[in-house]
C-alpha positions as CSV (number, residue, x, y, z in Angstrom):
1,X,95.0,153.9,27.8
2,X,94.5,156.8,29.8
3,X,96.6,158.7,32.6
4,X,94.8,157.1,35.5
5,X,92.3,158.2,38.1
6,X,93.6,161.8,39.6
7,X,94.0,162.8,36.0
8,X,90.8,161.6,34.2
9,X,89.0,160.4,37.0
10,X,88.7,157.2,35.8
11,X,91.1,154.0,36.7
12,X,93.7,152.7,34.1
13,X,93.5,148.5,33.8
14,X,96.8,148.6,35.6
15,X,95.8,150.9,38.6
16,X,92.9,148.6,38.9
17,X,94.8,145.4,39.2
18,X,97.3,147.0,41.6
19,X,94.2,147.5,43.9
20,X,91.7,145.0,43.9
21,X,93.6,142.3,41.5
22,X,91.7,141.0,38.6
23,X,89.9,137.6,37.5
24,X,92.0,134.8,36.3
25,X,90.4,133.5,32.8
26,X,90.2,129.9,34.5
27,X,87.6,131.8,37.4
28,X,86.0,133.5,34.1
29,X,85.2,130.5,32.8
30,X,83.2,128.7,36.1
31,X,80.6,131.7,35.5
32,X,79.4,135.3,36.8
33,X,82.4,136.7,39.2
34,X,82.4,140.3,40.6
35,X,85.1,142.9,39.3
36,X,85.9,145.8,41.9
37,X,87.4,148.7,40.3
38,X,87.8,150.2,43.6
39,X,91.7,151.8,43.5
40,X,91.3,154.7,45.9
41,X,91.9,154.2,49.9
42,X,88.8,156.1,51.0
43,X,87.1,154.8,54.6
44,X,84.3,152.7,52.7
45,X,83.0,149.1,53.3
46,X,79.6,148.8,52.3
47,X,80.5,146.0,49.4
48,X,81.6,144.1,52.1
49,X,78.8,144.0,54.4
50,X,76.9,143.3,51.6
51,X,78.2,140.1,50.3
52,X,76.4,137.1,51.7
53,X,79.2,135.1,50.6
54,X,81.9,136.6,52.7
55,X,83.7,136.8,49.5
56,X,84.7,140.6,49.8
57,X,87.5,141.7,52.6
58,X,88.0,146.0,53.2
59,X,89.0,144.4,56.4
60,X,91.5,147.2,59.1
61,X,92.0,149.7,58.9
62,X,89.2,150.8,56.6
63,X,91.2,152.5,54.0
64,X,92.1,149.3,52.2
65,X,91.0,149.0,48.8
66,X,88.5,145.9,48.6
67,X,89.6,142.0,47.8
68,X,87.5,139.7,46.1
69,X,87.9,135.8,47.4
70,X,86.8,134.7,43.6
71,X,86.3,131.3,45.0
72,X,83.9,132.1,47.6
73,X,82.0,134.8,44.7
74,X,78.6,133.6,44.0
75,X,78.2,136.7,41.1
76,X,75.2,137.5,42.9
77,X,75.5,141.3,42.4
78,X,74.3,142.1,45.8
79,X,77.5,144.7,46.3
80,X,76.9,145.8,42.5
81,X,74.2,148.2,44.4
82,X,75.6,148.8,47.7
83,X,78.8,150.3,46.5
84,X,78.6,154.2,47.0
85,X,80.9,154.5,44.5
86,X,79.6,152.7,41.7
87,X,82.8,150.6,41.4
88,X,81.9,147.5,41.0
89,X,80.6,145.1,38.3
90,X,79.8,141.7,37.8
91,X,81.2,140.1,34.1
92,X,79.3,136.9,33.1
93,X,82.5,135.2,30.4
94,X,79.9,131.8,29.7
95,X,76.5,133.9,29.2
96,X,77.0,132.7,25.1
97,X,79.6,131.8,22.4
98,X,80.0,135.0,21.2
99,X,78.7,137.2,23.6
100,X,79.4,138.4,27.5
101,X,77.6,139.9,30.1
102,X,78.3,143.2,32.5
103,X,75.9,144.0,35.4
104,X,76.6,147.4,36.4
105,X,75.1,150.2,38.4
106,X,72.7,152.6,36.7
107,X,71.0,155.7,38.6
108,X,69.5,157.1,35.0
109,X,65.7,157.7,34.1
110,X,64.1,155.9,32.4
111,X,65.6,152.6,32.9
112,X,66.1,150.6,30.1
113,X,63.7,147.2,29.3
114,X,64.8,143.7,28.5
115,X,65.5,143.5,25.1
116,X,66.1,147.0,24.3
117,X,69.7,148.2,22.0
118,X,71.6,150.5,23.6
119,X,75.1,152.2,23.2
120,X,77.5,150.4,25.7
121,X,80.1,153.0,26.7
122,X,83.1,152.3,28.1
123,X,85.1,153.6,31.6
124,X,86.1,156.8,30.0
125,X,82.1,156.9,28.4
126,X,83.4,156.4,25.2
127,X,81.3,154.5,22.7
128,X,82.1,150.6,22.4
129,X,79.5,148.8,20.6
130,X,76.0,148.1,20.6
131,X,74.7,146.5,23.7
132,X,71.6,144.3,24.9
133,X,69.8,144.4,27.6
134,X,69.1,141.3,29.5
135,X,67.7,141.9,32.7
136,X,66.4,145.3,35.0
137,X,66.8,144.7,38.7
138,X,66.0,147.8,40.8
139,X,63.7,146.3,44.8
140,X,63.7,148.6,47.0
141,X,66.4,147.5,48.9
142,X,68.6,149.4,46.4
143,X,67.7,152.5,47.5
144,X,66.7,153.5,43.6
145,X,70.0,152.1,42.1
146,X,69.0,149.6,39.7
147,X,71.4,147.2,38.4
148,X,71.5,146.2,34.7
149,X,72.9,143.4,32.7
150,X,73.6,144.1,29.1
151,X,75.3,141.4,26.6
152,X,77.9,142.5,24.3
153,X,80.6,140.5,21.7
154,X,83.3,139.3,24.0
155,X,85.8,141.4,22.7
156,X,84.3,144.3,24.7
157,X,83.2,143.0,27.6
158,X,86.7,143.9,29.4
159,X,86.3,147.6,28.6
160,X,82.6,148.1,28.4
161,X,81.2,149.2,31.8
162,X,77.8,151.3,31.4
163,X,75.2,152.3,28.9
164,X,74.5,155.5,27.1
165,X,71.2,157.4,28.8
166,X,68.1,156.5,26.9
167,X,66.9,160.1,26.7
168,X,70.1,161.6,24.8
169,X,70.1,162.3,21.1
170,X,72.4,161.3,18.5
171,X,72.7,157.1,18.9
172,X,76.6,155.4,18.6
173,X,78.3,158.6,20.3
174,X,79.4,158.4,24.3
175,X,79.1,161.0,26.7
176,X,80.0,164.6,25.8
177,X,82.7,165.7,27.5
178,X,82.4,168.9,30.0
179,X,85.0,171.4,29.3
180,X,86.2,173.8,32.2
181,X,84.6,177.0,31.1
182,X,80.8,175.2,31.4
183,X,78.7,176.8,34.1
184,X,78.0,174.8,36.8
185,X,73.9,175.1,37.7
186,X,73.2,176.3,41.4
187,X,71.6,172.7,42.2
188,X,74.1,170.6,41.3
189,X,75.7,168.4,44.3
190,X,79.2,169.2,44.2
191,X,80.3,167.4,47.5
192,X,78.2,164.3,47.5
193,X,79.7,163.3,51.0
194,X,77.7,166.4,52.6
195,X,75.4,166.8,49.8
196,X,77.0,170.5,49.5
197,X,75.3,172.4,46.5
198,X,77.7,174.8,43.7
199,X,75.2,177.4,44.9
200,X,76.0,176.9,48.8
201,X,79.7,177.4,47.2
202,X,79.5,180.3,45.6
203,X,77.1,181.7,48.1
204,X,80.0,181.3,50.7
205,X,82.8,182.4,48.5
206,X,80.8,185.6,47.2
207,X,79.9,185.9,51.8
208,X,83.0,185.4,53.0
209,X,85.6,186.3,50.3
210,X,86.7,182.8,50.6
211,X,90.0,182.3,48.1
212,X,91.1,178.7,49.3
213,X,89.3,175.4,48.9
214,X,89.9,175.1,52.7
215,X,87.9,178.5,53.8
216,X,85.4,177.2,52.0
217,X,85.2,173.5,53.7
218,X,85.0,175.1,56.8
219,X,82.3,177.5,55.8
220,X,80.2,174.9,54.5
221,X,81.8,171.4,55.0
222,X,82.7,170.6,51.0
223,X,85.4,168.4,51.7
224,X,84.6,167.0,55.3
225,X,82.7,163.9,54.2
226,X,84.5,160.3,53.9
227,X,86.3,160.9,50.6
228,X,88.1,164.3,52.1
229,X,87.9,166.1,49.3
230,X,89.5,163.6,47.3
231,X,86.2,163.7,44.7
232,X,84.7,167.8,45.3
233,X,88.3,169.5,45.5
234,X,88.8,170.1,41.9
235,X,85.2,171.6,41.4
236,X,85.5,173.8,44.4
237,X,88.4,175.2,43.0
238,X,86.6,175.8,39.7
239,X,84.0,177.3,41.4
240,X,86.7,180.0,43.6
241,X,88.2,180.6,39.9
242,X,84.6,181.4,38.2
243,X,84.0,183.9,41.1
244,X,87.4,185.3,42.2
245,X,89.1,185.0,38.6
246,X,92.5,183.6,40.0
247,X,94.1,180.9,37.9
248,X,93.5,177.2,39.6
249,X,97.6,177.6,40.3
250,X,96.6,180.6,42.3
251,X,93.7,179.2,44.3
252,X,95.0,177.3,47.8
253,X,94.2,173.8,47.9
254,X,93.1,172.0,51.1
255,X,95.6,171.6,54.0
256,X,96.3,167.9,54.6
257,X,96.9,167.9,58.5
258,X,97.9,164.5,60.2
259,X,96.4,161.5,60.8
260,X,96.1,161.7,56.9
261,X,93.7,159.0,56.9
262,X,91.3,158.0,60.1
263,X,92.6,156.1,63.3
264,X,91.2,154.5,66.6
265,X,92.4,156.1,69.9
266,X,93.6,152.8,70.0
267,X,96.3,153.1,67.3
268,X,97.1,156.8,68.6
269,X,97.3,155.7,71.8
270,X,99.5,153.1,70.5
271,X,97.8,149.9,72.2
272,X,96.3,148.3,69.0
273,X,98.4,146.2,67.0
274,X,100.7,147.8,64.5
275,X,101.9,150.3,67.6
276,X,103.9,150.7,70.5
277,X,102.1,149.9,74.1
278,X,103.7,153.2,75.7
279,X,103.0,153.2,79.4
């Protein structure tokens, strides 16, 4: 089941539904419907400027989680690629008798090819079944995130949600898992926001004798980008541990300071709806 997204960083089936609700079978059954696994209020809209059915609402203030009109979805997997967080799916229920169909995001080389068996992996990147692609789309208006469709037996097609890399050994296995004490290379992107490096990191914490994940954002911005933190905090702490040796107990976390998410001048000034008109 899992413990939920904070904990494995990965959404439970519940925390999903609370978010972004969830596909009656009836709207399964008229076809392809997109499936936004989206449950963190982070300022992020591009899914909906995307859709040229109108069918997705982030809507004010732009925290919300994103809501699906299923009606008005098309399954055209046009937001499949534009989401920045890789959220969001599109599940085909009438693609065979036995067998469904999950377009998903995929930013791995060497793409897969029509036809091809591959491991389909689950939200956790544990192993499901064996998978088949059916179709590669990557134009250039996806800014190099292709989107594949792979059929799988029914049963799955609720939990499956990528594909094992191509280039990995061992077939029928999912992703290995990363354990704390694994050294983080120099050139890894730890704060995709800002595109902050672990070598920028430890460069600034090794400088500056920075001991607190909020010394180091403003040192070099890890943590200033439109998730605040929320995805980068736990490895910069790893990365103050590795280089200070302090326990992650011992290491100070980021200061939340009010507005905790983003507002208009409007809303401070209190002349938007929602607030007071204070004159």
């Amino acid at each position: 089941m899992g413990n939920g997204i904070l904990t494995d960083g990965y959404p439970t089936m519940e925390e999903i539904k609370k978010a972004n609700g969830w596909p009656t079978e009836e709207r399964f059954a008229k076809g392809p419907v997109a499936v936004v696994e989206c449950v963190q209020e982070i300022p992020c809209n591009p899914c909906e400027n995307a859709c040229p059915s109108h069918a997705i609402c982030v809507g004010e203030p732009i925290t919300r989680t994103p809501q699906v009109d299923r009606e008005k979805c098309t399954g055209c997997g046009l937001c499949v690629a534009a989401c920045s967080g890789l959220a969001i799916v599109v599940i085909d229920k009438t693609y065979s008798e036995t067998e469904a169909t999950v377009s998903f995001p995929f930013e791995y080389l060497p793409l897969p090819e029509k036809g091809m068996k591959v491991d389909a992996l689950n939200r956790a990147g544990e192993y499901c079944c064996e998978g088949t692609i059916v179709r590669v789309m990557n134009p250039a208006r996806n800014d190099h995130t292709a989107v594949v469709t792979m059929a799988v037996p029914k049963e799955y097609i609720d939990e499956v949600r990528t594909m094992r890399r191509l280039n990995l050994p061992e077939k029928g296995r999912g992703f290995e898992p990363v354990m704390p004490e694994g050294y983080i290379d120099d050139d890894v992107i730890v704060c995709r926001c800002e595109e902050v490096t672990a070598g920028e990191i430890r460069k600034a914490i090794r400088e500056y004798k920075g001991e607190s994940v909020t010394e180091i954002k403003r040192r070099v911005r890890a943590g200033m980008g439109l998730c605040q933190g929320r995805t980068c905090g736990k490895l910069v702490t790893r990365l103050i541990q590795e280089e200070t040796g302090k326990q992650a107990s011992e290491v100070r976390p980021s200061t939340d300071r009010p507005p905790v998410r983003p507002v208009t001048f409007g809303e401070l000034a209190g002349t938007e709806e929602g607030g007071e008109d204070h004159e």
